[in-house]
ChimeraX commands (.cxc) that place a marker at each C-alpha (Angstrom):
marker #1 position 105.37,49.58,-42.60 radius 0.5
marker #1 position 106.86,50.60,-39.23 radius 0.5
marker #1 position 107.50,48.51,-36.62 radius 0.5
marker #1 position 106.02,48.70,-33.04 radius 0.5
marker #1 position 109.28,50.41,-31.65 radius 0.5
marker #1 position 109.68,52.74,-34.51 radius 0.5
marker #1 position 105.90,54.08,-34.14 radius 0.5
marker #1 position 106.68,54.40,-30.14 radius 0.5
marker #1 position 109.86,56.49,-30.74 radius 0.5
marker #1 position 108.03,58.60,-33.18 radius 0.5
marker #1 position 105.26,59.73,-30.43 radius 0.5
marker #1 position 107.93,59.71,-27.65 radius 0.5
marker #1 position 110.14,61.99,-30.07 radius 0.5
marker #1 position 106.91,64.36,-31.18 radius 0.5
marker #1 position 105.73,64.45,-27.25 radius 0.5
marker #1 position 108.91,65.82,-26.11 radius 0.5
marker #1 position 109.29,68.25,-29.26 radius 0.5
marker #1 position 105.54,69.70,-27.95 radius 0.5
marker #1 position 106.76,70.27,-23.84 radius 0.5
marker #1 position 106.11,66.64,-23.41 radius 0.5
marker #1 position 102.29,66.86,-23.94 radius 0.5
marker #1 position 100.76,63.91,-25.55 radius 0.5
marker #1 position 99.92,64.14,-28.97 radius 0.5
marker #1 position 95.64,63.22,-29.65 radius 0.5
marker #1 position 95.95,60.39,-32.36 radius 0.5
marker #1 position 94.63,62.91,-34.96 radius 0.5
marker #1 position 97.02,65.24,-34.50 radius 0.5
marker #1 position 100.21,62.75,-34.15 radius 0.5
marker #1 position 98.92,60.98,-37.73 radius 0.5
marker #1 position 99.07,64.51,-39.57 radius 0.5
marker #1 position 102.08,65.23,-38.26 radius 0.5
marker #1 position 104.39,62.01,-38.59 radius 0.5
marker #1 position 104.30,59.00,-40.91 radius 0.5
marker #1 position 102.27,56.95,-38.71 radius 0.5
marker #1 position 98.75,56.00,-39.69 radius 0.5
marker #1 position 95.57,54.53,-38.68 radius 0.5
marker #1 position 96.29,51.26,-40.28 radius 0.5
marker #1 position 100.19,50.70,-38.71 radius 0.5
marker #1 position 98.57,51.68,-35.37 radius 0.5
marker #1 position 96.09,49.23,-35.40 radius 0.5
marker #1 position 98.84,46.24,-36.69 radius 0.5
marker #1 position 99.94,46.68,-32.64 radius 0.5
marker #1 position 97.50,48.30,-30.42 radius 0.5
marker #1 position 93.60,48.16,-30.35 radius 0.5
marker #1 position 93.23,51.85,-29.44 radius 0.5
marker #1 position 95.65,54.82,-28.95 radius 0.5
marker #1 position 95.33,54.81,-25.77 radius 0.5
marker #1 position 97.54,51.58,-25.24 radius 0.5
marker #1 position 99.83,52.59,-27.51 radius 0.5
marker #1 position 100.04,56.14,-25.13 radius 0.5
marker #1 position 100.57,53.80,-22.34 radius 0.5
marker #1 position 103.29,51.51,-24.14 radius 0.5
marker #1 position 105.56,54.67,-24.85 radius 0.5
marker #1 position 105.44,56.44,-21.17 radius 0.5
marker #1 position 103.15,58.90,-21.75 radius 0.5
marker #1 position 100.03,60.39,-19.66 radius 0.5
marker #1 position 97.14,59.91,-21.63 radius 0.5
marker #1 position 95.70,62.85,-22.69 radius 0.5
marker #1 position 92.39,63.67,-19.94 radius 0.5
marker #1 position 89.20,65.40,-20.91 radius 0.5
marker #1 position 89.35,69.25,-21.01 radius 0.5
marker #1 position 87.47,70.24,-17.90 radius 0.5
marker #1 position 87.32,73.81,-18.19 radius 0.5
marker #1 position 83.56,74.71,-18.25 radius 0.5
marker #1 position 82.39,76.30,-21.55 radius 0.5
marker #1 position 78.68,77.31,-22.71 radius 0.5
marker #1 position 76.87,75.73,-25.67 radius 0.5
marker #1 position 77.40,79.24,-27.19 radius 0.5
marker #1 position 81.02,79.59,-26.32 radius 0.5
marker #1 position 81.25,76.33,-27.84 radius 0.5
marker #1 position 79.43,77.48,-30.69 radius 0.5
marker #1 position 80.99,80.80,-31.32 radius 0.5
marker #1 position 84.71,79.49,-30.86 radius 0.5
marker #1 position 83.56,76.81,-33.14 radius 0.5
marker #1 position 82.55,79.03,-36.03 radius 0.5
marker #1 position 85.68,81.03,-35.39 radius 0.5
marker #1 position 87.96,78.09,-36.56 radius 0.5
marker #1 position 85.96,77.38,-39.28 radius 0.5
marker #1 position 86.20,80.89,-40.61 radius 0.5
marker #1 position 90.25,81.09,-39.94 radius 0.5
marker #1 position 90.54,78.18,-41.73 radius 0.5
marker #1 position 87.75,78.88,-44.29 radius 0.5
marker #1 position 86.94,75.14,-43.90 radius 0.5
marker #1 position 85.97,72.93,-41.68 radius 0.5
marker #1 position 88.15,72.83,-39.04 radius 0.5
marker #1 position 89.43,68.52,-38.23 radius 0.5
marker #1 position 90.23,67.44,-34.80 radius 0.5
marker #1 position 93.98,67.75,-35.99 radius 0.5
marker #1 position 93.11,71.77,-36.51 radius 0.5
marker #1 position 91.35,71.66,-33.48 radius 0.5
marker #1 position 93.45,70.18,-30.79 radius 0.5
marker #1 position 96.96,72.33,-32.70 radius 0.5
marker #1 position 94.68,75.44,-31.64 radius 0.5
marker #1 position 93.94,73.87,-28.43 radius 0.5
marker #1 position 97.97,73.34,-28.19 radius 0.5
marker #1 position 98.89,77.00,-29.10 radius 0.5
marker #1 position 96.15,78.36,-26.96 radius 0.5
marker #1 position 95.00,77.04,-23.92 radius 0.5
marker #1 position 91.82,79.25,-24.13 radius 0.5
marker #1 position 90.70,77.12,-26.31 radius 0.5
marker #1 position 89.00,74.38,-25.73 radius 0.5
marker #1 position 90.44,70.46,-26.86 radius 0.5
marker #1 position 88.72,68.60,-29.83 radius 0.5
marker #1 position 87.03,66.20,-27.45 radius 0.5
marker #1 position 85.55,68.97,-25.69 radius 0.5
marker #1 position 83.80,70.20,-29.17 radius 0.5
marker #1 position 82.71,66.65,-30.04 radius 0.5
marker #1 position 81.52,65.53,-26.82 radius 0.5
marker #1 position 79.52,68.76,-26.28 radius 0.5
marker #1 position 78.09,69.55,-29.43 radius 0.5
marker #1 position 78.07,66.26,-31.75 radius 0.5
marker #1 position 79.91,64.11,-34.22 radius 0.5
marker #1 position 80.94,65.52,-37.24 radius 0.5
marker #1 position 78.21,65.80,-38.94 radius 0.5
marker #1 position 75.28,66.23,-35.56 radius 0.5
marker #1 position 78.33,68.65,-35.28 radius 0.5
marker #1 position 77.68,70.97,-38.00 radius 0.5
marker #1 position 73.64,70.46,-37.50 radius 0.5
marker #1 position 73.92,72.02,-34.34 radius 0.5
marker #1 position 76.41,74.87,-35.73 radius 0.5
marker #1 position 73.30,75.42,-38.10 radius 0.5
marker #1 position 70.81,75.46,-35.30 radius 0.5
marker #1 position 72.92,78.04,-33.31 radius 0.5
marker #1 position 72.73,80.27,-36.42 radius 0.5
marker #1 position 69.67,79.96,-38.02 radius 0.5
marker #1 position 68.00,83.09,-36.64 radius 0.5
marker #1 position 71.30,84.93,-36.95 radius 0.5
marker #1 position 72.52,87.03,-39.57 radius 0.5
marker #1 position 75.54,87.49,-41.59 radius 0.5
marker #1 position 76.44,83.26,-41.37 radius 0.5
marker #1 position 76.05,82.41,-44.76 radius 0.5
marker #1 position 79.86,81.31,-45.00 radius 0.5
marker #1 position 79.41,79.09,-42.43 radius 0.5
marker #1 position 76.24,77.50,-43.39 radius 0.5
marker #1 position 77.77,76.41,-46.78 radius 0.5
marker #1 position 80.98,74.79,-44.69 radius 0.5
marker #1 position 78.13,72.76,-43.15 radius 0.5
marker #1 position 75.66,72.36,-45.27 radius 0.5
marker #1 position 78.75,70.58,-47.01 radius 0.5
marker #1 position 79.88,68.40,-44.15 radius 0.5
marker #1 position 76.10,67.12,-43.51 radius 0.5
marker #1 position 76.04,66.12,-47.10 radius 0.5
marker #1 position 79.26,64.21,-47.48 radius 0.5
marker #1 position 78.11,62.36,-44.72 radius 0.5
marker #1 position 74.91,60.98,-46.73 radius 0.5
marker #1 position 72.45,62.62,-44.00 radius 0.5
marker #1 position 69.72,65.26,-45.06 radius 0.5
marker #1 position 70.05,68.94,-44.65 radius 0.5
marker #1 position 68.26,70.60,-41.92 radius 0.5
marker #1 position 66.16,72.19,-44.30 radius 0.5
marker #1 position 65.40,68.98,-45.81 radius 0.5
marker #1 position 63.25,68.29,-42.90 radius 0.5
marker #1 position 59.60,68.91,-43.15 radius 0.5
marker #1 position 59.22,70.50,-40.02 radius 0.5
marker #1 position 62.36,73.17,-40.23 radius 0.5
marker #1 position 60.15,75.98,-39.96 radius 0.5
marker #1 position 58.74,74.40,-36.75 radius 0.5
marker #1 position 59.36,77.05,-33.37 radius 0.5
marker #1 position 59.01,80.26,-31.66 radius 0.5
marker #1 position 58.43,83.73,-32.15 radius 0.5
marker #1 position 59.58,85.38,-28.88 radius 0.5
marker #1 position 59.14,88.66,-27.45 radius 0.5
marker #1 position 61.85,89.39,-24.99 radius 0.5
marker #1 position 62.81,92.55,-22.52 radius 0.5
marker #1 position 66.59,93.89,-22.51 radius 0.5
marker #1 position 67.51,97.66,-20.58 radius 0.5
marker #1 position 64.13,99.07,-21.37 radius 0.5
marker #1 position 63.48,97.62,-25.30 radius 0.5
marker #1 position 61.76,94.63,-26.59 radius 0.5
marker #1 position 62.80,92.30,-29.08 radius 0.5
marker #1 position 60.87,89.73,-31.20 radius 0.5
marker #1 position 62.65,87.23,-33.09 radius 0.5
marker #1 position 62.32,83.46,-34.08 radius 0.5
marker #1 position 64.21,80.33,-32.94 radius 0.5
marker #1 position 63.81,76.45,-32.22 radius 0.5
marker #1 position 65.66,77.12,-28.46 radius 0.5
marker #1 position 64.56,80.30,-26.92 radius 0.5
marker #1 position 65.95,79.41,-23.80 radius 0.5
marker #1 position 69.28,79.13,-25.99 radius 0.5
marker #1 position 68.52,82.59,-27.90 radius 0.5
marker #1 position 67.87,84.01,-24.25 radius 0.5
marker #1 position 71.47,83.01,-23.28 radius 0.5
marker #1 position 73.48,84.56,-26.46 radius 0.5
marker #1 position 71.41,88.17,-26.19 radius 0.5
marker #1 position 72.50,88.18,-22.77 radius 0.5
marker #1 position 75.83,88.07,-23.31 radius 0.5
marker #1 position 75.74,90.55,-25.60 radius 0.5
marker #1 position 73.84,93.22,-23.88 radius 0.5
marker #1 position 74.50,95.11,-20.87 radius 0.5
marker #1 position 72.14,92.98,-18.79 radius 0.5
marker #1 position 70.16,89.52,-18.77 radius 0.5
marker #1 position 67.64,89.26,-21.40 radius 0.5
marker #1 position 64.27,88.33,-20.27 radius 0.5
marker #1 position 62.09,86.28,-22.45 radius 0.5
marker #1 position 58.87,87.41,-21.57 radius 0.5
marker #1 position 56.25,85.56,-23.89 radius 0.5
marker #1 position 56.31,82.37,-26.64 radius 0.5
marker #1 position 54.43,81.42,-29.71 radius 0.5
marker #1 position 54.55,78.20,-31.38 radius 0.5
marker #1 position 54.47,78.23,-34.90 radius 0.5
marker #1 position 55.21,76.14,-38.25 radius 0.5
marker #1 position 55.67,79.05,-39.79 radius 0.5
marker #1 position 58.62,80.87,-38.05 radius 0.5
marker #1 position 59.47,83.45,-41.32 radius 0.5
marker #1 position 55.60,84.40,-41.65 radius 0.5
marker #1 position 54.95,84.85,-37.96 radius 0.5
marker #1 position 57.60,86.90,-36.89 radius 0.5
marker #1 position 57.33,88.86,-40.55 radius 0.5
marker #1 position 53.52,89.63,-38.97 radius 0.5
marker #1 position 54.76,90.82,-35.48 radius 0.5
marker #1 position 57.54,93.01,-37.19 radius 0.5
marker #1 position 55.58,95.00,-39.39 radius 0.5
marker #1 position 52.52,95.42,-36.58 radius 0.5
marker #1 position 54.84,97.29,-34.68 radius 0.5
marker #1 position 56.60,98.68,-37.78 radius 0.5
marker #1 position 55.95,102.25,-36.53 radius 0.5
marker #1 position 57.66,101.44,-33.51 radius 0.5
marker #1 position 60.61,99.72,-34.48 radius 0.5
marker #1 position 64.10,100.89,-33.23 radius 0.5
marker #1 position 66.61,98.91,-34.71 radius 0.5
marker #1 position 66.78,95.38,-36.27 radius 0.5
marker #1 position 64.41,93.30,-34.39 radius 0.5
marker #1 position 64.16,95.80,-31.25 radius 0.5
marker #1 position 61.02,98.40,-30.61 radius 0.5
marker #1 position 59.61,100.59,-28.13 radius 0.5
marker #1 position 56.50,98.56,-27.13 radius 0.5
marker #1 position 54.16,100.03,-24.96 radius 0.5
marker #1 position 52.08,97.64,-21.85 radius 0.5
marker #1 position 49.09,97.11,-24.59 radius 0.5
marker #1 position 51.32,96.03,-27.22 radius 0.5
marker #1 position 52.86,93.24,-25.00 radius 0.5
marker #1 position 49.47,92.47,-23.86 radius 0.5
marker #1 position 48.45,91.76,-27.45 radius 0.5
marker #1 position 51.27,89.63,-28.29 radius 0.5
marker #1 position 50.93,87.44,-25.25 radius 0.5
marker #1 position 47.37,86.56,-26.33 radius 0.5
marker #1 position 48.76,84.65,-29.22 radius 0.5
marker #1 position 49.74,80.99,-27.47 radius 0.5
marker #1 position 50.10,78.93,-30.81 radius 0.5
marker #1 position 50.00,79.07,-34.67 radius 0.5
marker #1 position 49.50,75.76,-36.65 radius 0.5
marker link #1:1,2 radius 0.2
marker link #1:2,3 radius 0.2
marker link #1:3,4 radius 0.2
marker link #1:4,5 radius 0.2
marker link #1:5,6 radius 0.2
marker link #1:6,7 radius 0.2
marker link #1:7,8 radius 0.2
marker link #1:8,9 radius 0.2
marker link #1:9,10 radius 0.2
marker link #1:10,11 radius 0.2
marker link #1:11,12 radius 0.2
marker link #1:12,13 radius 0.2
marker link #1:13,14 radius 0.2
marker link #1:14,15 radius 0.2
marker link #1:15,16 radius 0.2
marker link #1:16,17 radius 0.2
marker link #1:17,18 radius 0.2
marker link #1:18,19 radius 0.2
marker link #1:19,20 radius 0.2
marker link #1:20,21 radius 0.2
marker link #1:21,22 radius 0.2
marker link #1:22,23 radius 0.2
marker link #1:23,24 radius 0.2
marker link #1:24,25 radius 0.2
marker link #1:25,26 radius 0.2
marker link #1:26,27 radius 0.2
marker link #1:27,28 radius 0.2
marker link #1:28,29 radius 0.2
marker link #1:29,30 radius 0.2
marker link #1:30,31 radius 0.2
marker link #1:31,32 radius 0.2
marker link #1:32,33 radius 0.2
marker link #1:33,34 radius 0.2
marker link #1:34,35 radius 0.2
marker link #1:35,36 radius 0.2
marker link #1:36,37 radius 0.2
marker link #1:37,38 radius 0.2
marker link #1:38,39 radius 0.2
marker link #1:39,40 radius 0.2
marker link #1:40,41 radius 0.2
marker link #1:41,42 radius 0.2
marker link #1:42,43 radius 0.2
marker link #1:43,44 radius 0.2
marker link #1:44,45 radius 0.2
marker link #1:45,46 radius 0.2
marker link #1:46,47 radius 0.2
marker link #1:47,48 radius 0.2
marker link #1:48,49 radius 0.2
marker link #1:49,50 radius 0.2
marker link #1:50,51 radius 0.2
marker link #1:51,52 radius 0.2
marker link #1:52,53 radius 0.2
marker link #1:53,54 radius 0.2
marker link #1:54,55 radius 0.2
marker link #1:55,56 radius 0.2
marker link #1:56,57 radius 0.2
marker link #1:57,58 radius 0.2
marker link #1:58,59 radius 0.2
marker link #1:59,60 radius 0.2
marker link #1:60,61 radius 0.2
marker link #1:61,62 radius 0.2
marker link #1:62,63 radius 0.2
marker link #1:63,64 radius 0.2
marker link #1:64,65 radius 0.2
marker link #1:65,66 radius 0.2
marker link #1:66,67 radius 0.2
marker link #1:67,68 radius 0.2
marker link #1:68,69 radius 0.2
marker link #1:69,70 radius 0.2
marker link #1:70,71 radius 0.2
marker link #1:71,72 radius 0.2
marker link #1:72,73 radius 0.2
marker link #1:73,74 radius 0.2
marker link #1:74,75 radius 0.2
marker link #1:75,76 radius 0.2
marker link #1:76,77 radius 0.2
marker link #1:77,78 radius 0.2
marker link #1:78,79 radius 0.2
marker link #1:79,80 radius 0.2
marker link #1:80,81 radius 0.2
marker link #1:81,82 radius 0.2
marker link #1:82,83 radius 0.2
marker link #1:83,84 radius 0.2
marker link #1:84,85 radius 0.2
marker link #1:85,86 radius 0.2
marker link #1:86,87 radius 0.2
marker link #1:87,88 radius 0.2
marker link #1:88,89 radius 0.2
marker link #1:89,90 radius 0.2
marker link #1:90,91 radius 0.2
marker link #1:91,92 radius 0.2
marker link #1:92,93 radius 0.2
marker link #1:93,94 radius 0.2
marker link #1:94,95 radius 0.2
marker link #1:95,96 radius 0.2
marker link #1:96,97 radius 0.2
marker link #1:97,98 radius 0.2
marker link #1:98,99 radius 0.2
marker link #1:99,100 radius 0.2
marker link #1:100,101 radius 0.2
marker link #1:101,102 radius 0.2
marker link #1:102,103 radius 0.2
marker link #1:103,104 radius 0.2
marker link #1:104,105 radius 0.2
marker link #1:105,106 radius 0.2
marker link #1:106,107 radius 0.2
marker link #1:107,108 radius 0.2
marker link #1:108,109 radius 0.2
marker link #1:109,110 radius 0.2
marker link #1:110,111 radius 0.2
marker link #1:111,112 radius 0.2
marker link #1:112,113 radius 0.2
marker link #1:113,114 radius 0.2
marker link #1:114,115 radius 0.2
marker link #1:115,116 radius 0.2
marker link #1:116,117 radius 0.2
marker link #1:117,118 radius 0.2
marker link #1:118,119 radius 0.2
marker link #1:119,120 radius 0.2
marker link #1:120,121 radius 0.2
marker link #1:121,122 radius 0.2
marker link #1:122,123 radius 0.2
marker link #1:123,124 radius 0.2
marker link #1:124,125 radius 0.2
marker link #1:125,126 radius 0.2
marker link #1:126,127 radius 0.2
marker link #1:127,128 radius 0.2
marker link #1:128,129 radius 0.2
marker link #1:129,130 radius 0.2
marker link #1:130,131 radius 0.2
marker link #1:131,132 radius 0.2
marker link #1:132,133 radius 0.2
marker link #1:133,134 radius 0.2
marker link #1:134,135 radius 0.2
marker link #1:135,136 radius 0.2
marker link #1:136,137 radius 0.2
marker link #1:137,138 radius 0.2
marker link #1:138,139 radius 0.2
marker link #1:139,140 radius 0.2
marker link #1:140,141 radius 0.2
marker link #1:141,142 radius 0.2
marker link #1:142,143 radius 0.2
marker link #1:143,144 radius 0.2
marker link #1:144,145 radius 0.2
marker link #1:145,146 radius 0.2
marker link #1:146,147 radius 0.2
marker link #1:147,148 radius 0.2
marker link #1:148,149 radius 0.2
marker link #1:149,150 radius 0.2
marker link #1:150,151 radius 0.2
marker link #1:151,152 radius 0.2
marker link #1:152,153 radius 0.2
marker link #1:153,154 radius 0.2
marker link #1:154,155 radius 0.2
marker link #1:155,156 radius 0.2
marker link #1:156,157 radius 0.2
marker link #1:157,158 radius 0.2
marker link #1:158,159 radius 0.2
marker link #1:159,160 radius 0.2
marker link #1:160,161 radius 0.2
marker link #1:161,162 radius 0.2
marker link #1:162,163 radius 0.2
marker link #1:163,164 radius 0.2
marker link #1:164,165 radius 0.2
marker link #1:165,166 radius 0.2
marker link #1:166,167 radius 0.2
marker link #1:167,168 radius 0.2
marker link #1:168,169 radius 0.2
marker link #1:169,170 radius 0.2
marker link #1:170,171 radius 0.2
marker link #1:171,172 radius 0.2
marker link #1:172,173 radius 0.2
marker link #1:173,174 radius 0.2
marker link #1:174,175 radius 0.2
marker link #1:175,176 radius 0.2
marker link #1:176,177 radius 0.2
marker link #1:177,178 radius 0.2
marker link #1:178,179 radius 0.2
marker link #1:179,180 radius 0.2
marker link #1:180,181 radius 0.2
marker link #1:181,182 radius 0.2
marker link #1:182,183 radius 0.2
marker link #1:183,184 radius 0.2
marker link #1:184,185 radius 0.2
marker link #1:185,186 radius 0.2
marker link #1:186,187 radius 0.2
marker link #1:187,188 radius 0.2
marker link #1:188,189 radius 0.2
marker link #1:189,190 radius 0.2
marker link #1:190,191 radius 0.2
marker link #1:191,192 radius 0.2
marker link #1:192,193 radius 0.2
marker link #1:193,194 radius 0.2
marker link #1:194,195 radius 0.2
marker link #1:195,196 radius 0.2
marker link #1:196,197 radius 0.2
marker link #1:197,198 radius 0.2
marker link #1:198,199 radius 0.2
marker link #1:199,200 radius 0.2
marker link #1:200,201 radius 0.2
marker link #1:201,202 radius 0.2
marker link #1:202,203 radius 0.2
marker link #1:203,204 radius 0.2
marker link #1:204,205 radius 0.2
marker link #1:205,206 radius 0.2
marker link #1:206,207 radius 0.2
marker link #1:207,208 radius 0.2
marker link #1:208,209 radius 0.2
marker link #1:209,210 radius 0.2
marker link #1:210,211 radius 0.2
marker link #1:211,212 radius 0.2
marker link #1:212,213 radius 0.2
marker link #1:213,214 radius 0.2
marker link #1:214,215 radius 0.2
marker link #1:215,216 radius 0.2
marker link #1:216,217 radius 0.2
marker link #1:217,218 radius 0.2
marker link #1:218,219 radius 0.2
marker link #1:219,220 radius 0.2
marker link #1:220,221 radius 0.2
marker link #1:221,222 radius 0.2
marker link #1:222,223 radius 0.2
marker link #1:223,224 radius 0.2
marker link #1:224,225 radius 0.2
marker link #1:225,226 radius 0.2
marker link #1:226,227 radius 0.2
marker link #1:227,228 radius 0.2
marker link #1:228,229 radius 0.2
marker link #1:229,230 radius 0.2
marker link #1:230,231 radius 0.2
marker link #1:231,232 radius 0.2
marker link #1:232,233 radius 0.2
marker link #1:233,234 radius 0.2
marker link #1:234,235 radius 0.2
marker link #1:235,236 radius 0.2
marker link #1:236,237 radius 0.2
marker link #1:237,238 radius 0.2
marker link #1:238,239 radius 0.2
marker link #1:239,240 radius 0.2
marker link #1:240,241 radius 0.2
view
């Protein structure tokens, strides 16, 4: 076990070998031999311990980022990693590349480890090409004893939207379309305008209806060239139970 001046010499020693940034506790536990346990023996929380050895403790990362930048950077770590990414991961990132944001930032923004991986789910569950990431944390939410998304007997519970981008319309499903709204516009050349909502327990069926009504004017994925009377007839529609 390590005594107290030991364990302050080893954070003193890593902070200087990083430009004399402080270490999070994560990140100083993977990297040196000191652990949760000899930590504790001395200081209630890292913080004092930070304080005890001359260091700034480390501040909340106040750059502003989106819920989908959040989400989108997230999933990028995950799928560098091809796991799920720890705070350690997270905040070496963070370290390497300012850019990025800090693992508080992820955790106070978008959840807890496992509220963490429900809303990663959320954020992709009317997206394609995800499956990789849905296993990573499909598997997180499990070892954490709570009950898949899908688990839940209203998971097919939302929206079919019909929304307006440069001149074609697209109808999809999601839980948030405010949220859907946001990523489409950053994607296209201009905002995306959500023009009409149905709620629905039956997401898959709904939008399955809507897609093949205007089959013979589909474009591309979910986008078609809708004429007035077609929107017209979709905005009748207010709710499906």
């Amino acid at each position: 076990m390590l005594t107290k001046q030991e364990i302050i010499k080893k954070l003193q020693k890593f902070a200087k070998e990083n430009g004399g940034k402080t270490p999070s506790e994560k990140v100083l536990f993977e990297n040196t031999n000191i652990g949760i346990m000899g930590r504790r023996r001395y200081w209630s929380n890292y913080g004092e311990l930070v304080l005890e050895a001359g260091l700034t403790p480390n501040k909340f990362d106040k750059t502003k980022y989106s819920h989908t930048q959040l989400c989108n950077m997230f999933i990028k770590a995950i799928r560098e990693k091809g796991k799920w990414p720890t705070r350690g991961i997270l905040d070496v990132k963070h370290h390497n590349d300012r850019s990025f944001p800090d693992s508080t930032t992820f955790y106070s923004k978008l959840g807890l480890t496992s509220e963490l991986a429900k809303t990663i789910l959320e954020y992709t569950s009317d997206k394609h090409g995800y499956k990789d990431v849905v296993n990573i944390c499909n598997s997180i939410i499990l070892k954490s004893g709570d009950k898949l998304p899908l688990e839940d007997e209203n998971a097919t519970t939302g929206y079919i939207y019909l929304g307006k981008q440069h001149g074609s319309y697209k109808i999809g499903k999601s839980k948030d379309p405010n949220r859907r709204r946001e990523d489409i516009s950053l994607l296209g050349p201009e905002p995306f305008e959500i023009i009409h909502e149905i709620k629905t327990d039956d997401m898959n069926g709904v939008e399955k209806y809507w897609h093949e009504r205007f089959n013979s004017k589909h474009k591309r994925g979910e986008w078609f060239n809708l004429s007035k009377a077609d929107v017209a007839a979709f905005k009748r529609w207010k709710k499906i139970a």
